[in-house]
C-alpha positions in Angstrom: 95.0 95.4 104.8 96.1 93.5 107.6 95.0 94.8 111.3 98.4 93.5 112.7 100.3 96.2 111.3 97.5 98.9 111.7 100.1 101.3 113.7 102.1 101.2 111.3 100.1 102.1 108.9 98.7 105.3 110.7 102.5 106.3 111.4 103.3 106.1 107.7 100.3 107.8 106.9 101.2 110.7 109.5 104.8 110.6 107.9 103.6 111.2 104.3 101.1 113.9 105.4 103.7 115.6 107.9 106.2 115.5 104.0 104.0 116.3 101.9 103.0 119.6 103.8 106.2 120.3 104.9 106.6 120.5 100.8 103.7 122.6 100.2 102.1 120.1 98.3 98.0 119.5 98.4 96.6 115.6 98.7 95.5 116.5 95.1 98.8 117.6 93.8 100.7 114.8 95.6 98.3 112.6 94.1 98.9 113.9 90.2 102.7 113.7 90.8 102.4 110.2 91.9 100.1 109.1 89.2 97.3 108.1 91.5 94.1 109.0 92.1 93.0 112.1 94.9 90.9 109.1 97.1 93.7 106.7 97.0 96.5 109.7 98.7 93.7 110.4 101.4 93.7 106.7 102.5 97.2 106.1 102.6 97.6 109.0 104.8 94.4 108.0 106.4 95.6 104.6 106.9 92.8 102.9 105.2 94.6 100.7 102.1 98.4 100.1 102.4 100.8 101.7 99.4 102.2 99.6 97.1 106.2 99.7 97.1 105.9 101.4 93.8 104.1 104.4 95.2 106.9 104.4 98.3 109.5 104.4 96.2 107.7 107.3 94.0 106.8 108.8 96.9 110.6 109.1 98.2 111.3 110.7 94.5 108.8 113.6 95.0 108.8 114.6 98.5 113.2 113.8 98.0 112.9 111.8 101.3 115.1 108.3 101.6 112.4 105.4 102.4 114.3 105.1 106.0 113.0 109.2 106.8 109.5 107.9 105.4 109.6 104.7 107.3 111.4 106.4 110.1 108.3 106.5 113.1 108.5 109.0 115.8 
């Protein structure tokens, strides 16, 4: 992952978590819907790997968010 875009990173992260709670959704459930494993839906919200445009776009289906709301910083 490249440190340039760290901040965004950690502000995607905080938008998935802030969705996926807001959905009543656990990391673990999340994770299941999107096909992936547990570990890999902590770091993304942790900011530790980036997500693959596959798991955005999947991630936009299940939490029925448009990627601009989930790319959409505060």
């Amino acid at each position: 992952m490249d440190k340039t875009y760290q901040n965004q990173y950690k502000q995607l992260g905080l938008n998935v978590s802030y969705y996926r709670k807001s959905r009543g959704y656990t990391q673990m459930q999340l994770a299941e819907l999107l096909k992936i494993d547990r570990s890999h839906m902590s770091a993304i919200e942790l900011a530790t790997v980036g997500a693959s445009l596959d798991v955005i776009f999947r991630l936009c289906e299940v939490l029925d968010v448009t990627p601009k709301e989930l790319f959409d910083f505060r």
